[in-house]
C-alpha positions as CSV (number, residue, x, y, z in Angstrom):
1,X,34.2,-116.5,173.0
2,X,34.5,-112.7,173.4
3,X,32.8,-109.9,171.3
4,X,33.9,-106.5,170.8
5,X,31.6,-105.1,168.8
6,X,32.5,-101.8,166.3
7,X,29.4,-100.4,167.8
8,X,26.8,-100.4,171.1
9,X,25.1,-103.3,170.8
10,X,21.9,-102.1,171.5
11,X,22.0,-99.9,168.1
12,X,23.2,-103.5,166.3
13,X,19.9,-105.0,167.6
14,X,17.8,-101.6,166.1
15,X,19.7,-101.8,162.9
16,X,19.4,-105.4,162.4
17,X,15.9,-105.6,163.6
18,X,15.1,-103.1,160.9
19,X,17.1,-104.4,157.8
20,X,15.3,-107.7,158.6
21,X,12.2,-106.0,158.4
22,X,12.7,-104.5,155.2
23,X,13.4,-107.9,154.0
24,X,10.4,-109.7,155.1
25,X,8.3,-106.4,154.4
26,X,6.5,-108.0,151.5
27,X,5.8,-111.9,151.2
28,X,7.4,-113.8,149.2
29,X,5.9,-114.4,145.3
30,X,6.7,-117.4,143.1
31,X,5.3,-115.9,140.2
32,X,7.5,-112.7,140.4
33,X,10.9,-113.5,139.3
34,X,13.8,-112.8,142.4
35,X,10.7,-112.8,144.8
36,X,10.8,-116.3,145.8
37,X,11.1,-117.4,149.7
38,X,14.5,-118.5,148.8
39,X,15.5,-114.8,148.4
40,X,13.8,-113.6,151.3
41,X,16.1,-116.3,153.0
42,X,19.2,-115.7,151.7
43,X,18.9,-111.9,152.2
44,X,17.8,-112.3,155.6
45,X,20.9,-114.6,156.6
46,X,22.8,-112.1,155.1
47,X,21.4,-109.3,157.4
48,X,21.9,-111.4,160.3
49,X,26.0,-112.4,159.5
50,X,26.3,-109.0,158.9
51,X,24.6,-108.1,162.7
52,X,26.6,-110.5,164.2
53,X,30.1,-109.9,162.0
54,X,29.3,-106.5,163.6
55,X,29.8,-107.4,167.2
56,X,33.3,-108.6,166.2
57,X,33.4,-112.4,168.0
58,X,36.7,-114.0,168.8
59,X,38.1,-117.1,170.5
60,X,40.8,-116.7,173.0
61,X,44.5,-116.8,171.5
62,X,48.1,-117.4,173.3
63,X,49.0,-115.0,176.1
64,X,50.7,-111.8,175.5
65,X,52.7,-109.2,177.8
66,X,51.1,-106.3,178.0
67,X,52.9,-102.4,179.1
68,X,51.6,-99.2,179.3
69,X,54.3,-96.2,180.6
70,X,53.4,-95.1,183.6
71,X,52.9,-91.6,181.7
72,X,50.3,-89.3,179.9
73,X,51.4,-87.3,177.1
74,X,49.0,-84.0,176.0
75,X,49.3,-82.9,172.5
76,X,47.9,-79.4,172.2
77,X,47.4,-78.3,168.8
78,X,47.2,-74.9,167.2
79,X,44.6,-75.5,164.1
80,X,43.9,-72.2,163.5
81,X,44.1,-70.9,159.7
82,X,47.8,-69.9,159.6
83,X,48.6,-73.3,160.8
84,X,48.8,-74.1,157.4
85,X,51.1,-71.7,155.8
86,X,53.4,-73.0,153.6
87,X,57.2,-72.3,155.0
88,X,57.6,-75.8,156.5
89,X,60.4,-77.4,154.7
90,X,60.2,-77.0,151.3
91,X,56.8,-75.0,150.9
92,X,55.1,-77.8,153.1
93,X,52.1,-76.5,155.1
94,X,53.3,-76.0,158.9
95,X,50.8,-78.9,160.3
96,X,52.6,-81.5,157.9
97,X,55.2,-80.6,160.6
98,X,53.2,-81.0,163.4
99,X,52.1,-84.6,162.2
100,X,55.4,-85.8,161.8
101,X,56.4,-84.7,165.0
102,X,53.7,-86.2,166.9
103,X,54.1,-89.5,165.5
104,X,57.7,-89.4,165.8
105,X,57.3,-88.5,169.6
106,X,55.3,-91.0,170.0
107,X,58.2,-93.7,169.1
108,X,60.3,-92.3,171.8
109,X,57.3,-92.8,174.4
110,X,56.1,-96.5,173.8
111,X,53.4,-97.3,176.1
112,X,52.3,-94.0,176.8
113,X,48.5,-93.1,177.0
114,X,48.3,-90.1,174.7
115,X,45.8,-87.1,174.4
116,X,45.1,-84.6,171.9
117,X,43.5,-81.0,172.1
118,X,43.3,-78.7,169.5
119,X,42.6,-74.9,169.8
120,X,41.0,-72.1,167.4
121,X,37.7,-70.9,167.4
122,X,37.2,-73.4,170.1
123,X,38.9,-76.2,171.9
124,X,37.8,-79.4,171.7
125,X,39.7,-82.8,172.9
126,X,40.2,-84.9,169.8
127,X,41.4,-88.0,171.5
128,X,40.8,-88.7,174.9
129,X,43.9,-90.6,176.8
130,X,44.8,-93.9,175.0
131,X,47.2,-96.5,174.6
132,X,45.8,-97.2,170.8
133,X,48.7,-95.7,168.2
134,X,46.4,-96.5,165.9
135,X,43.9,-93.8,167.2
136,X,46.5,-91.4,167.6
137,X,47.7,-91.9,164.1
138,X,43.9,-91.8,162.8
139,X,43.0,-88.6,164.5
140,X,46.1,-86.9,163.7
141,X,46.0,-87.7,160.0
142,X,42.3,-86.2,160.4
143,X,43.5,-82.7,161.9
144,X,42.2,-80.2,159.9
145,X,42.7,-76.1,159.7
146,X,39.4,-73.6,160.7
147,X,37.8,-72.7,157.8
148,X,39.3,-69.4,156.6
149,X,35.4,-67.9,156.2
150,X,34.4,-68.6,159.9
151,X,38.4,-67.1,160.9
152,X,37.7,-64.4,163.7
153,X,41.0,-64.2,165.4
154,X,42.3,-66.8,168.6
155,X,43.7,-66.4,171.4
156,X,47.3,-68.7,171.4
157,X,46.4,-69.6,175.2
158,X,42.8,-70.5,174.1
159,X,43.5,-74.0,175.2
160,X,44.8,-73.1,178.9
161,X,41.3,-73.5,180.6
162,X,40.8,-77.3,178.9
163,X,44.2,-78.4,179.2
164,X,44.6,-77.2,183.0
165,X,41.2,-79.5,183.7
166,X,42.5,-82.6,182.1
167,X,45.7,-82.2,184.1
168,X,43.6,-82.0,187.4
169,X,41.7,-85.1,186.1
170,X,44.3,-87.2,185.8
171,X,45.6,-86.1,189.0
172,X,42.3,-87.0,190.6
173,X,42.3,-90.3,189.0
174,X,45.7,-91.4,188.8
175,X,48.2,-89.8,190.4
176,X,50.9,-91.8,190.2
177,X,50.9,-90.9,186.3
178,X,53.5,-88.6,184.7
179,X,51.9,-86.0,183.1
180,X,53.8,-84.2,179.9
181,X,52.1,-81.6,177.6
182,X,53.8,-80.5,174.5
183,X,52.3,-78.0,173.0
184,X,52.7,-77.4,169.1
185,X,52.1,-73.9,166.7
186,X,53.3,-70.7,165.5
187,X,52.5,-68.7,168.3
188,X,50.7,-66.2,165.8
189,X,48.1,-64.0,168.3
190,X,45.4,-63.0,166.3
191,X,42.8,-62.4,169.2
192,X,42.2,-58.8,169.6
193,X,43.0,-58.5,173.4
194,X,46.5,-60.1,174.1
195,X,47.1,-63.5,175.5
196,X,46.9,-64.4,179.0
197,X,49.8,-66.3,180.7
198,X,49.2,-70.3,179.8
199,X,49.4,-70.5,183.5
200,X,48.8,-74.3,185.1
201,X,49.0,-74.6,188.8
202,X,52.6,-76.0,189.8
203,X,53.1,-79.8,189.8
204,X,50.5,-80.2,187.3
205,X,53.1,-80.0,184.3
206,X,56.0,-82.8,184.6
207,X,57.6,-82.3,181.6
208,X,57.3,-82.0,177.6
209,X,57.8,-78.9,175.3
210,X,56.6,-76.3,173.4
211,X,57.4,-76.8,169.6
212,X,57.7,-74.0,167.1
213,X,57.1,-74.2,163.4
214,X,57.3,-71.6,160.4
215,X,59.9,-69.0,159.8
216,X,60.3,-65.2,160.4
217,X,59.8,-64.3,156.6
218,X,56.4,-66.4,157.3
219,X,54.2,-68.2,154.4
220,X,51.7,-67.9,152.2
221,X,48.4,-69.6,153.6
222,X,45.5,-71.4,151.5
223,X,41.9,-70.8,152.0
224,X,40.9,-73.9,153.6
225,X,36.8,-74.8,153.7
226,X,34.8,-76.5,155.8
227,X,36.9,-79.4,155.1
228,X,40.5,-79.8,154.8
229,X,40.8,-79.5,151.2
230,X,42.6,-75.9,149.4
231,X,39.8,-73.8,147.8
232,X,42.5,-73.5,145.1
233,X,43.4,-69.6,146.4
234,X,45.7,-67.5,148.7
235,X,44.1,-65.8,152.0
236,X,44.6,-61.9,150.3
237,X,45.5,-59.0,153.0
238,X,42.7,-56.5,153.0
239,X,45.2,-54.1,153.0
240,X,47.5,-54.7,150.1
241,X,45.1,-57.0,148.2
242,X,48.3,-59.2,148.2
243,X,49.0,-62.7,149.3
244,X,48.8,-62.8,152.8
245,X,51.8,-64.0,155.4
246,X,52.2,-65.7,158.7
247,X,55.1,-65.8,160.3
248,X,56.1,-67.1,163.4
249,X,56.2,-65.5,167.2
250,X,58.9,-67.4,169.1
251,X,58.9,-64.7,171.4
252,X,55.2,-65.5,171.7
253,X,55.8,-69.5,172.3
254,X,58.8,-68.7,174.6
255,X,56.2,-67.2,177.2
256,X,53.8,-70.3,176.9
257,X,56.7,-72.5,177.3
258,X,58.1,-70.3,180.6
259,X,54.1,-70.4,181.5
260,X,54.3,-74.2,181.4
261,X,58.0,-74.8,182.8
262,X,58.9,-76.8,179.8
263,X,61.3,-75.5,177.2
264,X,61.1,-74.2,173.5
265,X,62.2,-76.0,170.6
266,X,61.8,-74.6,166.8
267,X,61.0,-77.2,164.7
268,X,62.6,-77.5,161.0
269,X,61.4,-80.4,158.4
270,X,64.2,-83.7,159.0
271,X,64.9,-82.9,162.6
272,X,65.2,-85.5,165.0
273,X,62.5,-85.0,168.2
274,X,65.1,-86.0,170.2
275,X,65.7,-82.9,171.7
276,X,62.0,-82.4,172.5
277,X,61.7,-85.6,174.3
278,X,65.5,-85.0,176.0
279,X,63.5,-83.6,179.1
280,X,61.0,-86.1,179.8
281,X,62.5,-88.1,182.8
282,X,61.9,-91.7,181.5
283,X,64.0,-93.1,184.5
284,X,61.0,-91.8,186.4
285,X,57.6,-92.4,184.5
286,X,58.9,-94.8,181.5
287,X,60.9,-96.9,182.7
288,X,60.4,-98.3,186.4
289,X,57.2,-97.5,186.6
290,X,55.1,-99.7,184.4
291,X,51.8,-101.4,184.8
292,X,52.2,-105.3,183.4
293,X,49.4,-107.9,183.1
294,X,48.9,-110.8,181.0
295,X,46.3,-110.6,178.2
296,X,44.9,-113.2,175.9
297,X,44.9,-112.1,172.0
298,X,42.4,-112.1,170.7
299,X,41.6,-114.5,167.4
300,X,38.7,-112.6,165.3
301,X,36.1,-114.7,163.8
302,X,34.0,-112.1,162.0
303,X,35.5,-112.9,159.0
304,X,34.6,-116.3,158.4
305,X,30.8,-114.5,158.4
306,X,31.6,-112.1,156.3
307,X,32.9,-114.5,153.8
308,X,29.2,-115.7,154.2
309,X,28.0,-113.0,153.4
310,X,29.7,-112.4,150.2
311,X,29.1,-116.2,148.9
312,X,25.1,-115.0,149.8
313,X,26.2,-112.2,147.5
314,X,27.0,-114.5,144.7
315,X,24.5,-116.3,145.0
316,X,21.6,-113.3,145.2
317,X,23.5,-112.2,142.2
318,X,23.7,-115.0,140.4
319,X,19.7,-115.4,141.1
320,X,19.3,-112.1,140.2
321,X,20.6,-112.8,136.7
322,X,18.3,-115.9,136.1
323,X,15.4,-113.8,136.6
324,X,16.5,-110.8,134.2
325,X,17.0,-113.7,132.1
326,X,13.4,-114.7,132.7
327,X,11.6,-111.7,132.2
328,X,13.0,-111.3,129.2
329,X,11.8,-114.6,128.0
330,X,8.4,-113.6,129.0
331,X,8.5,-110.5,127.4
332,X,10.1,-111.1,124.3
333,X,12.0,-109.9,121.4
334,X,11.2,-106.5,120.8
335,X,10.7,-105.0,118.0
């Protein structure tokens, strides 16, 4: 029996202790109807499936192969406010672009352990190096735009700093680990001083690209909240009081991908990523050089409790019925 559970246990044990608390809070009452010690019982057991559904048991399963590419992939993401103008295909938003290309990049690097940084007002790691697909997908599917309001102008090297440290991390811990960066925006400088060289000490870059997307007569860009979501509106110019555009700086993304030693690719909606992944020496870091170990699969259990829990649920509302049956009895027809 194994247990993974969906968070630290200790904070299961504090949650649980508590729920079970506000359960027993008040003795039980015969006289008061859904207040018998039979409820307190049947909520309680439900409390404590739920704890231990939580921790996510399991028996051992068959054995499985298990490989992971010798190889770490680093997306670095522009999520700035023009990342989202609409010239992506047929009046997409550009990071529509970036999504599909991420995903698809991953299907030509199974096994990989993939990263991803975005950059704007700050830079922040969104996923820390992982095998998981399912992560990647998630926080990709979650990337979201700066909110026009708090838009103050970026730097498109803002990430150089982060990036360079990760590299050196995974140098320090594993340096028998290809390390491949592709780096994905519109190369649209909107800092006020200009952009320092996306400069990485040599060996620290192995490979990847730096991928393009919008078009030189640019795009309209939404005003984008807190949240992901279109205030309905256009960002205006200041200037004109019309629609603002973005438009893309290949010259711009050229530098960062001479900075980095990888190539630049534009990147139009139905491309194939082939081409961005042509460089990446799979011979190398794919291919021969792959960790293996058998694993046991994992059978999950926690949903035998949960179906528990929900015939507890019937029941407490079945009960729960009876005695709004009851108290009208005892009160009554009204008049």
């Amino acid at each position: 029996m194994t247990v993974l559970p969906v968070v630290p246990w200790p904070l299961l044990v504090v949650v649980g202790a508590a729920l079970l608390a506000a359960v027993w809070w008040n003795p039980a009452d015969p006289d008061t109807p859904g207040e018998s010690g039979a409820a307190h019982w049947r909520r309680g057991a439900a409390v404590l499936l739920l704890a231990v559904a939580a921790l996510r048991p399991a028996v051992g399963g068959d054995e499985a192969a298990a490989t992971a590419a010798n190889l770490n992939v680093y997306f670095v993401v522009d999520t700035t406010s023009s990342i989202v103008a609409e010239d992506y295909g047929e009046s997409r938003p550009r990071l529509d672009g970036i999504r599909e290309d991420i995903a698809a990049i991953a299907e030509w690097l199974p096994g990989a352990r993939y990263s991803v940084v975005t950059f704007d007002q700050s830079t922040r790691v969104r996923l820390p190096l992982t095998t998981d697909t399912t992560a990647l997908e998630a926080a990709v599917e979650t990337l979201q735009p700066e909110a026009t309001e708090v838009s103050r102008g970026t730097s498109i090297t803002a990430a150089r700093a982060r990036v360079q440290t990760l590299l050196e991390q995974a140098v320090q811990r594993h340096p028998e680990r290809g390390r491949i960066v592709f780096y994905l925006g519109d190369g649209e400088h909107t800092a006020p001083e200009p952009p320092a060289p996306f400069a990485v000490p040599g060996g620290l870059v192995q490979g990847g690209a730096v991928l393009g997307y919008g078009t030189t007569e640019g795009g309209r860009m939404r005003s984008t909240r807190a949240r992901y979501t279109s205030s309905g509106g256009y960002v205006q110019d200041p200037a004109t009081g019309e629609d603002a555009r973005s438009v893309i700086d290949e010259a711009a993304l050229r530098g960062i991908g001479a900075s980095l030693g990888v190539p630049y690719v534009h990147r139009a909606r139905g491309e194939s990523v082939a081409p961005v992944v042509a460089g990446v020496d799979l011979d190398r870091f794919g291919t021969e050089a792959v960790e293996q170990e058998k694993v046991r699969t994992r059978r999950e259990a926690y949903w035998l409790l949960l179906a528990g829990v929900a015939a507890l649920a019937v029941w407490e509302l079945g009960a729960g019925l009876q005695s709004l049956a009851q108290t009208r009895r005892r009160k009554g027809p009204t008049r």
